[in-house]
SETOR-396579 format. One record per atom (N, C-alpha, C, CB): residue in three letters; x, y, z. Coordinates in steps of 0.2 Angstrom, whole numbers, padded with zeros to 4 digits, always signed. Glycine has a CB too. Example, Ala and Ser with C-alpha at 12.3 -4.5 7.8 and 13.67 -1.06 7.14 Angstrom:
! SETOR-396579
ALA+0066-0028+0039/ALA+0062-0022+0039/ALA+0066-0016+0039/ALA+0057-0022+0045/SER+0064-0011+0035/SER+0068-0005+0036/SER+0064+0000+0039/SER+0070-0003+0029/
***
This chain:
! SETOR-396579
UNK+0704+1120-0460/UNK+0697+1123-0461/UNK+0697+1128-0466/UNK+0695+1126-0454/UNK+0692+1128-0469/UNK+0691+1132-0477/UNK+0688+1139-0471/UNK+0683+1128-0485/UNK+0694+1144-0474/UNK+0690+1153-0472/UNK+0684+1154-0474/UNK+0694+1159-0476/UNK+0680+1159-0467/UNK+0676+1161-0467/UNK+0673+1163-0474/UNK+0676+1166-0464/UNK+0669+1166-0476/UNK+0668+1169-0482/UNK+0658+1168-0484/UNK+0675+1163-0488/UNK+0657+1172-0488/UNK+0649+1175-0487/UNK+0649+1169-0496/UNK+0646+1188-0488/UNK+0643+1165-0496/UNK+0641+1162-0501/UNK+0635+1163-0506/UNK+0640+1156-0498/UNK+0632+1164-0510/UNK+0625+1165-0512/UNK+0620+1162-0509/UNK+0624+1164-0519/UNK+0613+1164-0511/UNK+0609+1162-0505/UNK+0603+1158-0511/UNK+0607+1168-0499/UNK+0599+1155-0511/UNK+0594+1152-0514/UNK+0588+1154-0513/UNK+0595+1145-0512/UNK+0584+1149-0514/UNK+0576+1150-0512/UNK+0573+1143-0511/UNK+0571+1154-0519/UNK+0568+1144-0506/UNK+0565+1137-0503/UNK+0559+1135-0507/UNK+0561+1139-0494/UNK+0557+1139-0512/UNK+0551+1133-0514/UNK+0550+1138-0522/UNK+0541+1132-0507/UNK+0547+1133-0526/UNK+0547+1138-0531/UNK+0539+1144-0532/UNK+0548+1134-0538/UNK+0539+1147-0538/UNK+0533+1153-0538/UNK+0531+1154-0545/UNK+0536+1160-0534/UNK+0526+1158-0544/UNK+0525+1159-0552/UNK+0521+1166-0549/UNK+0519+1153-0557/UNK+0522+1170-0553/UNK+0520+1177-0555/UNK+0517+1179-0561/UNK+0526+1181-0556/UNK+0511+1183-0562/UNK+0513+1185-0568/UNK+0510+1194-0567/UNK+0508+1180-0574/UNK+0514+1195-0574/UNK+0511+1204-0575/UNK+0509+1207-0582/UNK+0517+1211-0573/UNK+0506+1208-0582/UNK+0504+1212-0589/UNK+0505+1218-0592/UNK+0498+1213-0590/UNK+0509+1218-0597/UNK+0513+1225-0599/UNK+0511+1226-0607/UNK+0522+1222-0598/UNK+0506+1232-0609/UNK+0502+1233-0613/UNK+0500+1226-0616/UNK+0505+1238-0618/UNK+0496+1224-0614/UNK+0493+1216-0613/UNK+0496+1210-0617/UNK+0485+1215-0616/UNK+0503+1212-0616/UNK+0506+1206-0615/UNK+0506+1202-0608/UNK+0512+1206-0617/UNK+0506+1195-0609/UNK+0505+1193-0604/UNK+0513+1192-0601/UNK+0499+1187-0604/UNK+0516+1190-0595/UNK+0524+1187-0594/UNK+0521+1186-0587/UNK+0533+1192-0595/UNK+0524+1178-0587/UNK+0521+1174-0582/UNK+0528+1170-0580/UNK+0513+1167-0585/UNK+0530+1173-0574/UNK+0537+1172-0571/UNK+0536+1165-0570/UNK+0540+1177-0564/UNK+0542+1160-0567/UNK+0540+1155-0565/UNK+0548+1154-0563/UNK+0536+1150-0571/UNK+0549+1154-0556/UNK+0556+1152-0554/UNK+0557+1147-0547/UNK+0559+1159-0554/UNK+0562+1143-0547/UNK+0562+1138-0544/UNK+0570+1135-0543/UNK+0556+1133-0547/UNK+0572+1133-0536/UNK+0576+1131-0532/UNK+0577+1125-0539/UNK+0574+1130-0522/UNK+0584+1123-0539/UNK+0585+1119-0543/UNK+0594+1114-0539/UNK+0585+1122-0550/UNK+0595+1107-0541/UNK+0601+1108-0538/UNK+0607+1106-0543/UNK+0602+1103-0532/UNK+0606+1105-0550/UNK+0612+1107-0553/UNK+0609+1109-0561/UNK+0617+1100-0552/UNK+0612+1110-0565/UNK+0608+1111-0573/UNK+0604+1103-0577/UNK+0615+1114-0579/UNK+0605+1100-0574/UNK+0601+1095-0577/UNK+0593+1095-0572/UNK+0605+1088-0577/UNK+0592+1099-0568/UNK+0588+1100-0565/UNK+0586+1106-0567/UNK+0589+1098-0558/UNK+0588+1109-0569/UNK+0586+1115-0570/UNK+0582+1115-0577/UNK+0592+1118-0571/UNK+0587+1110-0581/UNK+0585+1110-0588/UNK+0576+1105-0586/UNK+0592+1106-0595/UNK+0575+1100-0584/UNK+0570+1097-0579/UNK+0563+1104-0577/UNK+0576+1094-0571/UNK+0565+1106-0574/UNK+0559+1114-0573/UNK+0558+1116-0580/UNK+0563+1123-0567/UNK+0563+1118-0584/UNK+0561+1122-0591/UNK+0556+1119-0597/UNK+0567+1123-0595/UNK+0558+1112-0596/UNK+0553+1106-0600/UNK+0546+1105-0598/UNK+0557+1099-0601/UNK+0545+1109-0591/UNK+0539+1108-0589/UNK+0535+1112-0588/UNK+0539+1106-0584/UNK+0538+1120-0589/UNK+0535+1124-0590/UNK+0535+1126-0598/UNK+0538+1127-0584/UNK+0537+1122-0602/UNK+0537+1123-0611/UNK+0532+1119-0610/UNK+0544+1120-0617/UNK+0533+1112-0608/UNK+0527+1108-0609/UNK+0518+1112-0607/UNK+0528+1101-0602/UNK+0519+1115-0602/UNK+0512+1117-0598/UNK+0511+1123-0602/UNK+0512+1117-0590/UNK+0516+1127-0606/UNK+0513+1135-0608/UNK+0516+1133-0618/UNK+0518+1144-0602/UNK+0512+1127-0620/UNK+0517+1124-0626/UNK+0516+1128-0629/UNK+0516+1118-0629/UNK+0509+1132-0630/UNK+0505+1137-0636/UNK+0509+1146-0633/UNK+0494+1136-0634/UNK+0510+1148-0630/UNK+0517+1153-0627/UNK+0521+1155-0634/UNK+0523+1147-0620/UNK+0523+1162-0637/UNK+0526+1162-0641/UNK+0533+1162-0639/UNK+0524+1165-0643/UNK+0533+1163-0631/UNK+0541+1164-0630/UNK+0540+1159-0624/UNK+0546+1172-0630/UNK+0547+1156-0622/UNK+0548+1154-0614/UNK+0554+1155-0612/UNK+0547+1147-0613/UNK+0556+1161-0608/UNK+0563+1164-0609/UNK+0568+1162-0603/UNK+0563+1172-0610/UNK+0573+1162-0603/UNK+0575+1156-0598/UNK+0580+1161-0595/UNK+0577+1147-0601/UNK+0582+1158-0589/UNK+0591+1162-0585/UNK+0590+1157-0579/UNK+0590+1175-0581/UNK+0596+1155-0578/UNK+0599+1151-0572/UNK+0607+1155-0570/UNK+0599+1142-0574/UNK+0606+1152-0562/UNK+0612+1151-0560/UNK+0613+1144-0555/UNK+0613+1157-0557/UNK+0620+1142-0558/UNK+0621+1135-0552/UNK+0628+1136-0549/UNK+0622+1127-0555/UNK+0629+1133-0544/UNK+0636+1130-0541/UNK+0635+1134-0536/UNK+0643+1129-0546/UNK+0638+1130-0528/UNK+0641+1133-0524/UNK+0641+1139-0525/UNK+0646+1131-0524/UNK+0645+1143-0529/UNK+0648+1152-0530/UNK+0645+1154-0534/UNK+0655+1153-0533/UNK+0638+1150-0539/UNK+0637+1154-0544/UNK+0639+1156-0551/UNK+0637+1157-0541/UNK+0644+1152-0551/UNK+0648+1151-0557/UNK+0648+1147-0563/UNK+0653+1150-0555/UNK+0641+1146-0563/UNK+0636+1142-0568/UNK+0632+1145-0572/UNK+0632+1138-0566/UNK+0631+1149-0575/UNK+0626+1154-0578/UNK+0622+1152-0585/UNK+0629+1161-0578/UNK+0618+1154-0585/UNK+0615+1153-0595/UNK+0610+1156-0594/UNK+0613+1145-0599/UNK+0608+1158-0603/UNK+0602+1159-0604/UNK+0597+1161-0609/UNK+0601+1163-0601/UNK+0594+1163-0611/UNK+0591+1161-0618/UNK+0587+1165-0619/UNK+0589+1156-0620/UNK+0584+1169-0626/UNK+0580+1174-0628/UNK+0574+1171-0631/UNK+0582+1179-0632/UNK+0573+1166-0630/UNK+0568+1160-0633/UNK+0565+1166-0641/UNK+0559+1158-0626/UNK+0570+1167-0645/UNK+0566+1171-0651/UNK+0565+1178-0651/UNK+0561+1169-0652/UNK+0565+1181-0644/UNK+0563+1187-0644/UNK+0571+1191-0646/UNK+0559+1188-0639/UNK+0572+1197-0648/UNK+0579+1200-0650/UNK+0582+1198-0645/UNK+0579+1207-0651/UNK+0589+1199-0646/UNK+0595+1195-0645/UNK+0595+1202-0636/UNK+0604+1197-0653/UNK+0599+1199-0632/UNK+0599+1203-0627/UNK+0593+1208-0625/UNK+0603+1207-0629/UNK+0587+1207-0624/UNK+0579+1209-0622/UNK+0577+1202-0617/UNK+0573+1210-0630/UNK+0581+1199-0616/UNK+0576+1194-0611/UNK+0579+1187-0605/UNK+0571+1189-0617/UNK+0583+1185-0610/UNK+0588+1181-0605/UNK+0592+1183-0600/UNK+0591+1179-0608/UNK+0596+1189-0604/UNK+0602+1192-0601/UNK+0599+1196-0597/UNK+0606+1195-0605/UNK+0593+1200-0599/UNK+0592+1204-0590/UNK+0589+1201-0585/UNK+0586+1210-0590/UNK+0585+1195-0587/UNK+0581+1193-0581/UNK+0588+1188-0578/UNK+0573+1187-0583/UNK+0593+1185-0580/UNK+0600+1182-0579/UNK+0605+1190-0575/UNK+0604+1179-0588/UNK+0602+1194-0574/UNK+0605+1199-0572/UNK+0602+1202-0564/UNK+0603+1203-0577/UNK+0594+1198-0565/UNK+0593+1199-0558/UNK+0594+1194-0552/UNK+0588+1199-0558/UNK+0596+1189-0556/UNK+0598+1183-0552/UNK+0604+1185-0550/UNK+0598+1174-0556/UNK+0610+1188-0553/UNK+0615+1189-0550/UNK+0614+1196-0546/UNK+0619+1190-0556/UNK+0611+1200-0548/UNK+0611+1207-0541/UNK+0610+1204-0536/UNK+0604+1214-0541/UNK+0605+1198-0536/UNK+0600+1195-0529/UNK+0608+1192-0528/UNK+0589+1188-0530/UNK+0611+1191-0530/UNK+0615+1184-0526/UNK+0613+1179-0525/UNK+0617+1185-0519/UNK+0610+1177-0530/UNK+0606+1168-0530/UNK+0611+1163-0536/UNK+0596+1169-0535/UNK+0610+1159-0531/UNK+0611+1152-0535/UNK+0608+1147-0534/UNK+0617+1149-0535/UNK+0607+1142-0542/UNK+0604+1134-0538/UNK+0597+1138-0539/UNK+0606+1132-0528/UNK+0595+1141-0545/UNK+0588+1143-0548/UNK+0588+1145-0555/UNK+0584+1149-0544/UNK+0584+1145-0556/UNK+0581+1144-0564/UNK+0575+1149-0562/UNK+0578+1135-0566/UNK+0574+1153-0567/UNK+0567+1157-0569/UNK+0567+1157-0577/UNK+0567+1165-0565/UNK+0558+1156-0579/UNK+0557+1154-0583/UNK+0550+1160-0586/UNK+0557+1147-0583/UNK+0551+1164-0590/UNK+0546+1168-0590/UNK+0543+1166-0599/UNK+0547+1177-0588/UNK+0540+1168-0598/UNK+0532+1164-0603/UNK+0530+1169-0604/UNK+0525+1158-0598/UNK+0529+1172-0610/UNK+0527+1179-0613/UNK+0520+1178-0619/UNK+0535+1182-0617/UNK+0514+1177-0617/UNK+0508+1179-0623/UNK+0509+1185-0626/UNK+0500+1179-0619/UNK+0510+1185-0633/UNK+0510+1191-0635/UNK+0504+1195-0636/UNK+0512+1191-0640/UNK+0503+1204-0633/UNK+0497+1204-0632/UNK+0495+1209-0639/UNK+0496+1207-0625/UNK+0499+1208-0646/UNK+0497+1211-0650/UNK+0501+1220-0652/UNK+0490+1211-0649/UNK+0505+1223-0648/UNK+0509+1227-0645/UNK+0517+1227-0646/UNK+0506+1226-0639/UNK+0519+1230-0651/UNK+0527+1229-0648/UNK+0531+1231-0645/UNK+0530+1228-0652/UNK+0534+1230-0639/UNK+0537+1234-0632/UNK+0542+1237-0636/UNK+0540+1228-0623/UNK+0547+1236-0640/UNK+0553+1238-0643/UNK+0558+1234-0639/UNK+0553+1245-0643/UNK+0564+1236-0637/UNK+0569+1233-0634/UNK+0570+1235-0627/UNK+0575+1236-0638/UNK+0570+1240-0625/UNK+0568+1244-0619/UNK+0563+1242-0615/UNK+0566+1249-0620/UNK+0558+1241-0620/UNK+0550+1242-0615/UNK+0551+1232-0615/UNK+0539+1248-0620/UNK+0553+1226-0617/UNK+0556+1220-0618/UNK+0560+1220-0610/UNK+0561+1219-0626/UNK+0565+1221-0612/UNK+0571+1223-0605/UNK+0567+1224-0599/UNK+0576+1229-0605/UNK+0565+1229-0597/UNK+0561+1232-0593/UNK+0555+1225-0590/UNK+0559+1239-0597/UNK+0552+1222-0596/UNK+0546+1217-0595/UNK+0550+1212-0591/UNK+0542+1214-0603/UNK+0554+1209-0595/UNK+0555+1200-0592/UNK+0561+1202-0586/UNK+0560+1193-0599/UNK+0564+1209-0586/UNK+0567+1211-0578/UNK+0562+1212-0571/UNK+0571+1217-0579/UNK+0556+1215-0574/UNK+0552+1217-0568/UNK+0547+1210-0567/UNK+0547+1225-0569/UNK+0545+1204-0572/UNK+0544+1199-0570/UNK+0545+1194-0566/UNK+0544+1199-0573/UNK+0555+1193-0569/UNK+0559+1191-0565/UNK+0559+1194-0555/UNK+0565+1193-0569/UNK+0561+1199-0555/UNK+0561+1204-0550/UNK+0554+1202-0545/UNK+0561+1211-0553/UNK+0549+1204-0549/UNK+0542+1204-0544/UNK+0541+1196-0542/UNK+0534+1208-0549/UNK+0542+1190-0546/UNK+0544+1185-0544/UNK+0547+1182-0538/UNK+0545+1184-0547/UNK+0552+1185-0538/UNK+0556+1184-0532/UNK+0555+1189-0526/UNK+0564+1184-0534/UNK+0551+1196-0527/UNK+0549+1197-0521/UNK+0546+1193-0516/UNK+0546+1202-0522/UNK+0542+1188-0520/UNK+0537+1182-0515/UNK+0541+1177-0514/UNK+0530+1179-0518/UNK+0547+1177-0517/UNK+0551+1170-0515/UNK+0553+1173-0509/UNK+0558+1168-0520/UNK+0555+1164-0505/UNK+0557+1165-0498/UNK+0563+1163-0500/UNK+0554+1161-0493/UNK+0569+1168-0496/UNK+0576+1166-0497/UNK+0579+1162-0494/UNK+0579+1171-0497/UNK+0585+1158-0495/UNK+0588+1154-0489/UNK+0595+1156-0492/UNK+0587+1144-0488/UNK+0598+1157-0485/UNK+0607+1157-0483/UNK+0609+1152-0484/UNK+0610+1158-0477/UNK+0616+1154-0485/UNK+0620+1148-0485/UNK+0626+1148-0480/UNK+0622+1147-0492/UNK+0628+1145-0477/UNK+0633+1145-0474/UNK+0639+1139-0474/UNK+0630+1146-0468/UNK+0645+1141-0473/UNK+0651+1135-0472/UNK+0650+1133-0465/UNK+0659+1137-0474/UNK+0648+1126-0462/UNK+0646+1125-0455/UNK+0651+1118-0456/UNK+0636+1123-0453/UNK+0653+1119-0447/UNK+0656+1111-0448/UNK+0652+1107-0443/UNK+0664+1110-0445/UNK+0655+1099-0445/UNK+0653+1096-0441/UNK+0652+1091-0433/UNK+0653+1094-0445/UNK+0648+1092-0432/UNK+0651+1090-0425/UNK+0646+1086-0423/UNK+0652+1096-0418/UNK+0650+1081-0419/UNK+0646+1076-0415/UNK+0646+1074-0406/UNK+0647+1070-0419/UNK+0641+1073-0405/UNK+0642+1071-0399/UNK+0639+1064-0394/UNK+0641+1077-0396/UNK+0644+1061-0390/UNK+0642+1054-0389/UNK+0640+1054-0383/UNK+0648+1048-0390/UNK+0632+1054-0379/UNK+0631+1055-0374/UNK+0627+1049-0372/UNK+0629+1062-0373/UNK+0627+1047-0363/UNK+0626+1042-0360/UNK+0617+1043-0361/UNK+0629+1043-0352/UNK+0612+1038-0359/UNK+0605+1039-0362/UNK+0602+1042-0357/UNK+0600+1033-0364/UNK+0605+1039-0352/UNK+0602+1045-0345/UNK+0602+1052-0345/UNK+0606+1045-0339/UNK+0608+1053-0348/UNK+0607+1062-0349/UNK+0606+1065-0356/UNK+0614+1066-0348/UNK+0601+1060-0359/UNK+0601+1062-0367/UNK+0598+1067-0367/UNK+0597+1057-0372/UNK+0592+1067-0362/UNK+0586+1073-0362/UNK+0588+1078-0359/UNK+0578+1071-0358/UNK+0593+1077-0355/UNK+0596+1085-0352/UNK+0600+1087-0360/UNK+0604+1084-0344/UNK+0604+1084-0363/UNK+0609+1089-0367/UNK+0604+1088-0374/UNK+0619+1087-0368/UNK+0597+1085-0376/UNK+0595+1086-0380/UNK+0591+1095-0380/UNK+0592+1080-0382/UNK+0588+1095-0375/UNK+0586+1102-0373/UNK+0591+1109-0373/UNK+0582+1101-0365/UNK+0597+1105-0370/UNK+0602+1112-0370/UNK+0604+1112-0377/UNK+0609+1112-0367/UNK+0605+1109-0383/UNK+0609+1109-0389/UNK+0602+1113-0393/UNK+0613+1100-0393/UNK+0595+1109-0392/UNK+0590+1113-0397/UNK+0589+1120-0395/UNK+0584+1109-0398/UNK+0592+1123-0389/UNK+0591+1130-0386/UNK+0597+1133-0389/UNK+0591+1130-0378/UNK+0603+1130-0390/UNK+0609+1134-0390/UNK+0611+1134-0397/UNK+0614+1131-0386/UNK+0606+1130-0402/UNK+0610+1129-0409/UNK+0607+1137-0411/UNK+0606+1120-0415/UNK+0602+1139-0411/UNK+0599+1144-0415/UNK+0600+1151-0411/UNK+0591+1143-0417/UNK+0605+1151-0408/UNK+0607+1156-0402/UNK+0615+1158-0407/UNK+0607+1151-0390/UNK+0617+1152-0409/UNK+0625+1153-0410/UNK+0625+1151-0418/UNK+0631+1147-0403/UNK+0617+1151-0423/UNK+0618+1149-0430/UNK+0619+1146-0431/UNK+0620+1149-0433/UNK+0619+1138-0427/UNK+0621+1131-0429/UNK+0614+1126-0430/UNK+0627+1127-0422/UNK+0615+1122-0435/UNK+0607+1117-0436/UNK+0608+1111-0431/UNK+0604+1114-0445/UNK+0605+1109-0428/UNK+0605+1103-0425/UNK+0601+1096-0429/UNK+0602+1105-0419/UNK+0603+1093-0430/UNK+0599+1086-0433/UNK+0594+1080-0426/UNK+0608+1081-0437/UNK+0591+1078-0430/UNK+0588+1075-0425/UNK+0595+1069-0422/UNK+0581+1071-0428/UNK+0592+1068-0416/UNK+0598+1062-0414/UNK+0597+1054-0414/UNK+0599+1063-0406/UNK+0600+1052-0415/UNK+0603+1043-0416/UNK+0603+1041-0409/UNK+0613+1041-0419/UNK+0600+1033-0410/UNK+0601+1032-0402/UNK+0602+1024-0404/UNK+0593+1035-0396/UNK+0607+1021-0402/UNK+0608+1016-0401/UNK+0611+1014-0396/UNK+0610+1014-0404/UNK+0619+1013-0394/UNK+0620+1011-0386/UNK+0621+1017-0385/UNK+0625+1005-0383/UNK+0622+1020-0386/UNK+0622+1029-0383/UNK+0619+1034-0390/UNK+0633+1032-0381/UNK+0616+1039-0385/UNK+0611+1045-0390/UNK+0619+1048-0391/UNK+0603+1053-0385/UNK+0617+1049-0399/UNK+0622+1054-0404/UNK+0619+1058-0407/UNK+0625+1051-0409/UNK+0619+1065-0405/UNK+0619+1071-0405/UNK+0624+1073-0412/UNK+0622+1074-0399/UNK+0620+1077-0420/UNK+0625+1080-0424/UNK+0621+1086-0424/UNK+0626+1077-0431/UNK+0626+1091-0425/UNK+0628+1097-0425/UNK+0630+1100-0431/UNK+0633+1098-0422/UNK+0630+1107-0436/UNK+0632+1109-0441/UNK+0636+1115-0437/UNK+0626+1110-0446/UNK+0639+1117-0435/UNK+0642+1123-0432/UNK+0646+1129-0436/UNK+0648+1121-0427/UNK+0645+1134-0436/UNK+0650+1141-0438/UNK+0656+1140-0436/UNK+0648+1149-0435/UNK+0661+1139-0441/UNK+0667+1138-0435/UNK+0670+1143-0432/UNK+0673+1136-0437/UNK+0667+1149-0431/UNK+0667+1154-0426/UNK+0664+1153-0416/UNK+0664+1161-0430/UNK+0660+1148-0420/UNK+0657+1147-0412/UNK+0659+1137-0412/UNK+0646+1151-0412/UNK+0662+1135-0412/UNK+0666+1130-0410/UNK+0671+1129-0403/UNK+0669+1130-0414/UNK+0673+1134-0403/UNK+0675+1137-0396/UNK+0670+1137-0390/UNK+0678+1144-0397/UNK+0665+1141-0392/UNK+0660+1142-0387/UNK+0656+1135-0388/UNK+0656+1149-0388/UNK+0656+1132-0390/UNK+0652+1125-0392/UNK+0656+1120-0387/UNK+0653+1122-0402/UNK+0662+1119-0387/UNK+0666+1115-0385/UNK+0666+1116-0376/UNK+0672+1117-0389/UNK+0669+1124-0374/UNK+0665+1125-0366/UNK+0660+1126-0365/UNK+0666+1131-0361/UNK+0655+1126-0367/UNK+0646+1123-0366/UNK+0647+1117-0364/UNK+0640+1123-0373/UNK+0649+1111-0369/UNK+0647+1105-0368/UNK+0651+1104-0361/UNK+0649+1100-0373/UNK+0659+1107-0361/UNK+0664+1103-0355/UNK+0657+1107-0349/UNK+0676+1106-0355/UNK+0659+1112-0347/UNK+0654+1114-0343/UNK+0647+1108-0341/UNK+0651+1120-0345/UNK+0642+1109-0344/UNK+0638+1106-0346/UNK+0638+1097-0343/UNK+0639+1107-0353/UNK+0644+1093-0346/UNK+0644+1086-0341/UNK+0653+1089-0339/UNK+0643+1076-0347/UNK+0654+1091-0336/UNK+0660+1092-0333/UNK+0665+1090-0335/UNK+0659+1090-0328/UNK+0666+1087-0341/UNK+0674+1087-0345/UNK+0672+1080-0346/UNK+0682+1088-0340/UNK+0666+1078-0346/UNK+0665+1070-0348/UNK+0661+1068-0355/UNK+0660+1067-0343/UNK+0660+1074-0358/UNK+0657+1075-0365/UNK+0663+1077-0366/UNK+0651+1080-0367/UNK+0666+1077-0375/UNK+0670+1077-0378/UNK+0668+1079-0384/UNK+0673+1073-0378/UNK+0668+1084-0389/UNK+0664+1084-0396/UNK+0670+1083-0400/UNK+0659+1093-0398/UNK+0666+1079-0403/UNK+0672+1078-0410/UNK+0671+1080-0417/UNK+0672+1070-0412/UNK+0675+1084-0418/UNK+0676+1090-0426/UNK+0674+1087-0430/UNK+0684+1093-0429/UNK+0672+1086-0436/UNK+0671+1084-0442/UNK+0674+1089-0448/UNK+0663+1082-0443/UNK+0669+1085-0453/UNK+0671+1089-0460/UNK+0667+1094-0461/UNK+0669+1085-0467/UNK+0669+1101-0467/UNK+0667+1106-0466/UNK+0661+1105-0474/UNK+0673+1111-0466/UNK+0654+1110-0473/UNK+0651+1109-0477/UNK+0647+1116-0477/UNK+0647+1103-0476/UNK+0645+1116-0484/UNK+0641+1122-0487/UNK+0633+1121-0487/UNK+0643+1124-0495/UNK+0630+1122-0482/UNK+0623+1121-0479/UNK+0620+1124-0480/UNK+0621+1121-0474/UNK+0612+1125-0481/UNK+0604+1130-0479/UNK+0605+1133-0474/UNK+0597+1127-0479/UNK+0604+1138-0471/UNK+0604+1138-0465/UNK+0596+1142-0462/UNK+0611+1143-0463/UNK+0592+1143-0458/UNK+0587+1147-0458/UNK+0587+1154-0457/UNK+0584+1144-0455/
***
């Protein structure tokens, strides 16, 4: 079993922001992605839709750990745009997102500072309305129960999963209802005397593979 350990955490849906900084315009645009070809996928759509935009400055992070990163000044000076807003994705502990800010120039030139400052607090105010998700390492568990007691241990497992952090899946029913589980492997133990309790040593859960999940 892979050790415990804290993962970056994502976002459930994507968002768009904008703010106006001596009347330039920077219209954030950031969105849950699942690898860089999906990423690069959000960027061409938001170049497509802001084509007349003098800049469209980009910062991602992917993989599991977050150990995917890029990003780009779309033209504007070297280090003023990419790299800070790629800076906030890493404070937040995000991966598996793309943010893409879109700058109208408002006739004004911010300098290098008042630049930094723009497409960070863009980035930033953006993801204050994002909705975050966790991630967790859960395992798998399943369980093979008679149809007569489906409805008893479907009520106990959808009471017990969000009591102990575990997601339940809907259940399979063919010649016996099957019950899957995502469990913390800290509470596996307690998963396991629930069930024996529960049918009296006549449920068995069977372990599975370990996986890096959303959790709510």
């Amino acid at each position: 079993m892979i050790p415990s350990r804290s993962y970056p955490s994502t976002i459930a849906a994507p968002i768009d922001n904008e703010i106006v900084i001596t009347k330039s315009r920077f219209i954030a645009h950031v969105a849950p992605v699942g690898s860089p070809d999906d990423a690069d996928a959000v960027i061409a759509r938001v170049k497509k839709r802001y084509w007349d935009a003098r800049h469209n400055c980009v910062a991602m992070v992917t993989g599991v750990l977050g150990d995917q990163a890029r990003s780009s000044d779309d033209g504007e000076p070297s280090g003023t745009a990419g790299v800070p807003m790629l800076e906030v994705l890493r404070r937040r502990e995000l991966t598996d997102v793309v943010t893409v800010v879109t700058r109208y120039f408002g006739g004004v030139k911010l300098g290098a500072g008042g630049l930094i400052r723009a497409y960070s607090s863009a980035t930033s105010e953006a993801l204050d309305r994002a909705a975050p998700v966790r991630r967790e390492m859960l395992t798998r568990v399943t369980l093979d129960v008679a149809h007569v007691d489906a409805g008893r241990f479907d009520n106990m497992l959808r009471e017990w999963a969000p009591q102990h952090g575990a997601r339940l899946d809907e259940p399979h029913y063919a010649a016996v209802a099957t019950f899957e589980l995502w469990v913390p492997p800290a509470e596996l133990r307690q998963l396991t005397a629930d069930i024996a309790a529960a049918s009296a040593g006549s449920v068995v859960p069977v372990v599975g593979e370990d996986r890096i999940l959303d959790v709510p």
